[in-house]
C-alpha positions as CSV (number, residue, x, y, z in Angstrom):
1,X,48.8,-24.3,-21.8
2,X,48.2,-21.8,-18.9
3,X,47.5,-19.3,-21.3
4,X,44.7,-21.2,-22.4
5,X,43.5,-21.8,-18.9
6,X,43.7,-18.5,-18.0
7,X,41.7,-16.9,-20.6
8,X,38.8,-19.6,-20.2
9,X,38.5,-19.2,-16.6
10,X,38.6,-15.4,-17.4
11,X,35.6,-15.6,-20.3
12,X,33.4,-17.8,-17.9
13,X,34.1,-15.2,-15.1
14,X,33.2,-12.6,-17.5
15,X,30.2,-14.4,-18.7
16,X,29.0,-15.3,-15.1
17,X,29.1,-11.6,-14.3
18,X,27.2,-10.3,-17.3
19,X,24.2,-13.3,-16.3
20,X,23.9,-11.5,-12.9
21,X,24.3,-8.1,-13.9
22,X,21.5,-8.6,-16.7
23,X,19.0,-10.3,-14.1
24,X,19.0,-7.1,-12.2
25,X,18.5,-5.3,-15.2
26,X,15.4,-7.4,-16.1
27,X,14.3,-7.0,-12.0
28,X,14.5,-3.1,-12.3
29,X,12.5,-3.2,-16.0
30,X,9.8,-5.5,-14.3
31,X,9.6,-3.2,-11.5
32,X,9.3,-0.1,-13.8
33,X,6.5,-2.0,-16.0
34,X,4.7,-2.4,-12.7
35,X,4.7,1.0,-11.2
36,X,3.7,2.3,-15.3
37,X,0.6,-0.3,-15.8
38,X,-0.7,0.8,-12.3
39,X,-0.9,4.5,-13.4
40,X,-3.3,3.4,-16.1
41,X,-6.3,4.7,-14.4
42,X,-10.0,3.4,-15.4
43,X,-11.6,6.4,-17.2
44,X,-15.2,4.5,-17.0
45,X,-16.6,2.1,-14.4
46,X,-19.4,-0.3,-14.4
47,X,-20.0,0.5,-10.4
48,X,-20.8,4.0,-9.9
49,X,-19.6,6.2,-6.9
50,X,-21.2,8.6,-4.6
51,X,-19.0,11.7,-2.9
52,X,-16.7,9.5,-0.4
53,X,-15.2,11.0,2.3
54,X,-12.4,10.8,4.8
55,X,-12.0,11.6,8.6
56,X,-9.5,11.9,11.5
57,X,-10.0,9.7,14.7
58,X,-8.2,10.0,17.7
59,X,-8.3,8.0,21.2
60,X,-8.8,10.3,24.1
61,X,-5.9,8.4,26.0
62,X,-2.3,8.4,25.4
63,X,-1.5,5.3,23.6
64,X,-5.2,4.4,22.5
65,X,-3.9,5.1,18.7
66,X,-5.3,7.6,16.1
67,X,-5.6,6.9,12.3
68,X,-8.0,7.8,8.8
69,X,-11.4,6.1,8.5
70,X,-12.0,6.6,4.6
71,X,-15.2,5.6,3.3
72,X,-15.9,4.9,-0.2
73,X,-19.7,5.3,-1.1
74,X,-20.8,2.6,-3.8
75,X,-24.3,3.8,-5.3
76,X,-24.3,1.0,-8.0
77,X,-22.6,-2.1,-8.6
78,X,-23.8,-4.2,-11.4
79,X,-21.4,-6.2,-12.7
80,X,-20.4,-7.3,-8.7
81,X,-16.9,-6.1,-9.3
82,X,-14.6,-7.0,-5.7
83,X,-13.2,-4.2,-4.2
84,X,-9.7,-4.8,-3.1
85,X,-7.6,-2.2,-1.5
86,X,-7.0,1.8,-1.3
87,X,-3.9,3.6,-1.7
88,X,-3.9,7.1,0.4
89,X,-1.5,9.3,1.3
90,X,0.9,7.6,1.2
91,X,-0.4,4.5,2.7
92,X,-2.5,1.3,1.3
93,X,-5.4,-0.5,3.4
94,X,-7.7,-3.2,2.2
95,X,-11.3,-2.2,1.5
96,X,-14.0,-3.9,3.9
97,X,-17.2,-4.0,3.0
98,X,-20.1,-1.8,5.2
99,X,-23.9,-0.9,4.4
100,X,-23.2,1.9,2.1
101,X,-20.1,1.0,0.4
102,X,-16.8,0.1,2.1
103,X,-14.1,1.4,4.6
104,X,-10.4,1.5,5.1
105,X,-8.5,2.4,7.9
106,X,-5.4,3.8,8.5
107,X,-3.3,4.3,11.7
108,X,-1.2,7.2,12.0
109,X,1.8,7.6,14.2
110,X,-0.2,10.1,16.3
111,X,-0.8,9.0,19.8
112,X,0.6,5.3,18.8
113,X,1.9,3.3,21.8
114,X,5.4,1.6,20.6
115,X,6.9,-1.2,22.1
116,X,10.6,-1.7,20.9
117,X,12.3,-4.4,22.2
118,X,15.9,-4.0,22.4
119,X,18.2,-7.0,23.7
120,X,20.6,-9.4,23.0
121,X,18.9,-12.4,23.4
122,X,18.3,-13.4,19.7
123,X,14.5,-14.1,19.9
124,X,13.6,-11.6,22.5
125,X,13.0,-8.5,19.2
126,X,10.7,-11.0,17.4
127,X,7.9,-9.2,17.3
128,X,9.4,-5.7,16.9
129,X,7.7,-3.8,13.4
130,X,9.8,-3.3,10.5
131,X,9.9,-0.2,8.9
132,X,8.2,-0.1,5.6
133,X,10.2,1.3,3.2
134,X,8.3,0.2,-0.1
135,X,7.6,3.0,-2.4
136,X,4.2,4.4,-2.6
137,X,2.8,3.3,-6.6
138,X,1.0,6.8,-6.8
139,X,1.3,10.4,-6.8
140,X,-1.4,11.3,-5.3
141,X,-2.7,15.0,-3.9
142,X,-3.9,14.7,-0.3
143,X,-7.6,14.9,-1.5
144,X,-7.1,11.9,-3.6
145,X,-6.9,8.6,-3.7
146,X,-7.0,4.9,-5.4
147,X,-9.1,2.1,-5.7
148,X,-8.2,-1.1,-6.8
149,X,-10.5,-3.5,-7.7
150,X,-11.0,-7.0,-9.9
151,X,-13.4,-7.3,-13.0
152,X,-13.4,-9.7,-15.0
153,X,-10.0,-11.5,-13.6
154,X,-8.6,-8.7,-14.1
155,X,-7.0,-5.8,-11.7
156,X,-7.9,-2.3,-12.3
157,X,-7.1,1.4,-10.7
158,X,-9.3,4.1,-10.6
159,X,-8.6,7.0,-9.4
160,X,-11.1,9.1,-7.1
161,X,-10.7,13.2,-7.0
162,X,-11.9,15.2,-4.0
163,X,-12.2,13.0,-1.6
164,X,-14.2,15.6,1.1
165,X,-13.2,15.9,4.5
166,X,-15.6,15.7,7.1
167,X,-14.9,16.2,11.3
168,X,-12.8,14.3,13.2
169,X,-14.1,11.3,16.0
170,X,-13.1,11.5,19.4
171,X,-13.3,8.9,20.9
172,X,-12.2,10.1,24.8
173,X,-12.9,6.6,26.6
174,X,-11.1,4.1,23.7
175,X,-8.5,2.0,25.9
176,X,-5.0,2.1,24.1
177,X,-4.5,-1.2,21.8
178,X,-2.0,-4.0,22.9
């Protein structure tokens, strides 16, 4: 009898393992699907796009932050497709829209002021950053980046080439951020 016992608990432990091991397996192959349906960059629009451009910016005071204004020039827009985010350099922002098209911004760790709380009071780090460690859905050269955008319900990538560099702001009088 504690044969019998022995080999059913074994089997359901066996067969409780194999459920966990295959939902990570199904995780990992949703995951994969992901990153692979977001390299399948639009070839033709129905918005058309100028030459978009990138700059620099940096606060004139130690602290006052720096980032990437990148602009993306929207000529024509017929079928009133939304513009959602960018992906650059490593980096993803939400497109907002201006006069002539629309405009992300990135901070860069340049001339950032941090404030890391340390202690061992248990609320006192609340609002301390976490790094982010997601990976970047692109591989992208530093002249490039991605759109995404909805038509139709549906989300689509494309993928703009030579993104030109123009000067960098200064802004000598911005008062660092808190």
């Amino acid at each position: 009898m504690s044969f019998i016992k022995t080999a059913i608990v074994s089997l359901l432990t066996l067969f409780f393992m194999a459920s966990f091991l295959n939902c990570s397996s199904i995780k990992d192959t949703k995951i994969q699907d992901n990153k692979l349906a977001m390299q399948d960059f639009q070839e033709n629009t129905s918005f058309t796009l100028d030459q978009s451009f990138y700059k620099y910016w940096v606060a004139g005071v130690k602290g006052g932050g720096s980032g990437i204004h990148l602009q993306i020039v929207v000529t024509s827009n017929p079928n009133n497709v939304v513009f959602d985010s960018v992906y650059f350099r490593g980096m993803q922002s939400a497109l907002e829209p201006v006069k002539t098209g629309y405009v992300a911004n990135f901070n860069t760790k340049a001339n950032q002021k941090e404030v890391i709380i340390l202690s061992n009071e248990k609320n006192a780090e609340y609002g301390n950053q976490l790094p982010n460690n997601a990976a970047f859905p692109f591989q992208l050269k530093d002249n490039e980046c991605v759109i995404s955008y909805i038509e139709d319900a549906v989300t689509k990538y494309f993928k703009i080439e030579n993104l030109a560099e123009k000067p960098r702001d200064q802004y000598p009088s911005a008062p660092p951020k808190h």
